[in-house]
N, C-alpha and C positions, 0 to 999 in steps of 0.2 A: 624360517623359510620365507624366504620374498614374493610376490605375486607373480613375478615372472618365473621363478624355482617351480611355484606350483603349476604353473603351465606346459613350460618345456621339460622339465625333466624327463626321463624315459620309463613309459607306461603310466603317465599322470593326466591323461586331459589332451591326449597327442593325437588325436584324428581332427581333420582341420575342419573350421567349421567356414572357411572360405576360401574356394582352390582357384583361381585366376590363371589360364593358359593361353601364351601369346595373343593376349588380347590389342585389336585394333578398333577405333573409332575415326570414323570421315561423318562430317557432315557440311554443307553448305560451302564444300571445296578446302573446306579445314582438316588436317588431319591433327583430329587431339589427341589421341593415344597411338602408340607405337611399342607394339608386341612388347607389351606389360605383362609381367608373369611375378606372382609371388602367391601366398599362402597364409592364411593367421588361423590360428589354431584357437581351439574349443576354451572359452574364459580368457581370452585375451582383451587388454587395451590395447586396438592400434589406433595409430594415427598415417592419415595421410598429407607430410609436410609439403607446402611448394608456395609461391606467390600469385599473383593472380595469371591465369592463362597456362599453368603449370598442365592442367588437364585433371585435377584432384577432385573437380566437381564434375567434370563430364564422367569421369570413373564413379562419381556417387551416383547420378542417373543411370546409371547403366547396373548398378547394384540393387539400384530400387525399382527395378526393372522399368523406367520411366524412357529409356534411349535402347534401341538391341546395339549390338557391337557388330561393326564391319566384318570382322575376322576372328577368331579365338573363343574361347567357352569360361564360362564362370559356373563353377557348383557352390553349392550354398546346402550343408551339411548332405551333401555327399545328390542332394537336386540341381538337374541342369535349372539355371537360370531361364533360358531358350523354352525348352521344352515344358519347364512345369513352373509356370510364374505365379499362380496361385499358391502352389505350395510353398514360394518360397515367400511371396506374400503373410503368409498365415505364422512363419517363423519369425518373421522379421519385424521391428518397431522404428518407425522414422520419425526425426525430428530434423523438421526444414530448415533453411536459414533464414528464409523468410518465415513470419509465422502464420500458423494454420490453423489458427482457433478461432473461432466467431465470436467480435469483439461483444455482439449485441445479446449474446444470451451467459450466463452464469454457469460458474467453475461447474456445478455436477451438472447442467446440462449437457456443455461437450462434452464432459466424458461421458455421459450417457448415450448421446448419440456415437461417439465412438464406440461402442460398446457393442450399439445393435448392428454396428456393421461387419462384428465379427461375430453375430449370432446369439451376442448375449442378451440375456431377458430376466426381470423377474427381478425373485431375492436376490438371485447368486451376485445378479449385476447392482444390483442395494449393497450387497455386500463387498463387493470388490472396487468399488467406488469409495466407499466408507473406509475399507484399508488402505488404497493413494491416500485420500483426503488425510487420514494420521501420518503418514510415511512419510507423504512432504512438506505438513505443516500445515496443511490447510482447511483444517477442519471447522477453524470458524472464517474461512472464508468461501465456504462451498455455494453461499446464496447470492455472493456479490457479482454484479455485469464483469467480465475479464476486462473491459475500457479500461475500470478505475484501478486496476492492480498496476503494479510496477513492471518494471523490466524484467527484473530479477523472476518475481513473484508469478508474470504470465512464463515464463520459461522453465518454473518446475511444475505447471498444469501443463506441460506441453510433452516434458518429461513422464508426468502422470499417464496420460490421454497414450503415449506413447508404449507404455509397459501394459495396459488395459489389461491387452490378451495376453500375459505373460509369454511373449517372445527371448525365444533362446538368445537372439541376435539384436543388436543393437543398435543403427544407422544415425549417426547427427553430422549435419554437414554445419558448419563453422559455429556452434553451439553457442560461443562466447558472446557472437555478434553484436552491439550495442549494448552490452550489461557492464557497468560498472566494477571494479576489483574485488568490491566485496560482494558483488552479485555474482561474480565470478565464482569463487572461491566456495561459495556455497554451495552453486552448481556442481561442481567438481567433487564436492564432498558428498552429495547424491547419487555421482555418477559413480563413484567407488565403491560406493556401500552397494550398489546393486551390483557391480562387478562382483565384489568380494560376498556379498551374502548370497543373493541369487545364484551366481554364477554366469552370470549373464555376460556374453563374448561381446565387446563394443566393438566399432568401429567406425573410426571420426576425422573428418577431416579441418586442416586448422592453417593458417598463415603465423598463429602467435607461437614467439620459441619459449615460452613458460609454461603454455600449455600442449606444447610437445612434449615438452621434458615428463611430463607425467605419465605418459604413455609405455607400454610395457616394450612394444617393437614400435619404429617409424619408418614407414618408405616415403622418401623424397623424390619425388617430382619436379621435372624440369621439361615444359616446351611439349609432357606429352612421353617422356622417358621415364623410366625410372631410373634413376640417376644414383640411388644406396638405399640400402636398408640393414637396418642393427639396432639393436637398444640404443636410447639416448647418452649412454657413457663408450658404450663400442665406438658409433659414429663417433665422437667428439677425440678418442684416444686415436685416431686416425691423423688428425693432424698433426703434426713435426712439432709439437712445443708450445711454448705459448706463443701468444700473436702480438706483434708488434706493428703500429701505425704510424709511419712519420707523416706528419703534415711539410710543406713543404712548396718553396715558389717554382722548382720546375724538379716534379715527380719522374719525368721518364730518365732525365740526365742523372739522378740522385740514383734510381734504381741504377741505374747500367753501371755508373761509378761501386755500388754496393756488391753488386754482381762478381764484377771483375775484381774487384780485391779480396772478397772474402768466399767467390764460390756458391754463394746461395742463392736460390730464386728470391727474388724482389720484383713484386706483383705490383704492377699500378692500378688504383682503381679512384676513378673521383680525385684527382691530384694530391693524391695521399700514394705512399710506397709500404707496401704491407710483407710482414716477413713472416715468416713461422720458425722458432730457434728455440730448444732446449737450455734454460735458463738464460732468459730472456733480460734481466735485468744486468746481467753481466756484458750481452753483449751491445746493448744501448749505452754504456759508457764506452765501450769502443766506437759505435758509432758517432757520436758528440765530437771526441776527441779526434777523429780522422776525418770531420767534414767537420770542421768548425762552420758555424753562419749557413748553414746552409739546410738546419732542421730548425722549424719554427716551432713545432710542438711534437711529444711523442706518447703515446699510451701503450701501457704494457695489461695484458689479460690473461687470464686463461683462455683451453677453445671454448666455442660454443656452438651450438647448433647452425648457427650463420655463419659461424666461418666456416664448416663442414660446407654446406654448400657452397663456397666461394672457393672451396679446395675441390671438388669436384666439378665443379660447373662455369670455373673461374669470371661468373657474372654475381653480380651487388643482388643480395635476397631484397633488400626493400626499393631500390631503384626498378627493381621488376612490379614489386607491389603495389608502389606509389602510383 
């Protein structure tokens, strides 16, 4: 049974552990959310995909109760948002994108003082500090200043500091941010194990499509919309085929030419002509041989998370991000 199996299936982990109803956000004459409604259930990965300005971090402040919402309600296992923000406080564990450790004092001091801020004291908090320090490898680094640690390394005391008060719920907003692939990967293998062993419900938001794919559900954002949501193989079996990219000296005359003779959409984007065609490499020798000179270069792929949003939102995910 797959991670996902154990989630959804029916009567396994099915009460949600985060309900979102037509929720809006305005601020400073911006409207960043627009009657967002979705759900993620109890031990779930989600992720929330978009580029920058999507609205995926204004929805994170507003889950860590740092922003209220214009309009609509958030419960957070089954607590209003609004109404009991300590309680959901007290569920919840956050990991910023910016980081929130104090460079100037030592691995078990922040987490000690994270500790007393949820009331803990004593052995118990000797003791539950000594278990992070094994869990994320950091046992003979509990004395050193956080300055001297890495990237990688200040990001699973961040992790640590984060799970303190074992929180049901999970909050990182772009987790990855400045860590290297193999600081990445590490991470990620952290954040699984507490998935999977704990049970612990994440929820994350991310610009990168490799670390979406990891995610058990992803709702895609766009402008403040939500714009899909499905597993990362649902979303992607949405698109018509695999994707084709012609390069090309004038992209809008090739698309209309491509249009009109064969019937299919031919998307311009970037003076490139993009298709989506069921066996894709079949019909790139039709296209060569019926526009001679007139493709300069052609790449054939499977879909992917990127072109999911270029199919729904018909705008460039990294032209938004750059």
């Amino acid at each position: 049974m797959s991670p996902l199996d154990r989630v959804l299936l029916p009567g396994v982990n099915t009460k949600p552990a985060i309900e979102i109803s037509a929720l809006d956000l305005s601020y400073g004459g911006v409207q960043a959310l627009r009657k967002v409604a979705f759900s993620v259930s109890t031990g779930e990965i989600f992720g929330l995909l978009g580029p920058n300005g999507s609205g995926k971090t204004s929805l994170f402040r507003v889950l860590t109760t740092l922003l209220s919402p214009t309009a609509g309600s958030i419960l957070v296992f089954g607590e209003n948002i609004e109404r009991s923000p300590a309680s959901v406080r007290s569920v919840a564990g956050v990991v910023f994108q910016s980081q929130s450790l104090d460079r100037k004092l030592t691995v078990v001091e922040n987490l000690r003082h994270q500790g007393h801020l949820y009331g803990l004291r004593g052995a118990g908090l000797r003791q539950r500090t000594s278990e992070l320090l094994e869990r994320f490898g950091l046992t003979d680094r509990g004395s050193d200043i956080v300055e001297v640690l890495s990237g990688g390394m200040r990001r699973r005391v961040e992790l640590a500091k984060s799970i303190l008060h074992r929180p049901r719920l999970l909050l990182l907003d772009e987790p990855s941010t400045g860590l290297d692939p193999g600081a990445r990967r590490e991470f990620w293998q952290y954040l699984e194990a507490l998935n999977r062993q704990d049970g612990t419900t994440v929820l994350l938001t991310t610009h990168l499509m490799d670390e979406a794919e990891k995610c058990h559900r992803l709702a895609i954002l766009n402008e403040g919309i939500l714009v899909a949501m499905d597993t990362p193989e649902a979303l992607k079996s949405r698109v018509g085929g695999d994707v084709i990219v012609l390069r090309t000296q004038d992209a809008r005359q090739l698309s209309q030419s491509i249009s009109s003779r064969f019937g299919v959409p031919a998307a311009v984007m970037d003076n490139t002509v993009r298709i989506e065609r069921p066996k894709g490499h079949e019909f790139i020798t039709d296209l060569v041989e019926i526009f001679p000179g007139q493709i300069d270069a052609v790449t054939l792929s499977k879909p992917s998370l990127e072109d999911v949003f270029i199919q729904v939102t018909g705008q460039d995910f990294w032209a938004k991000t750059g």
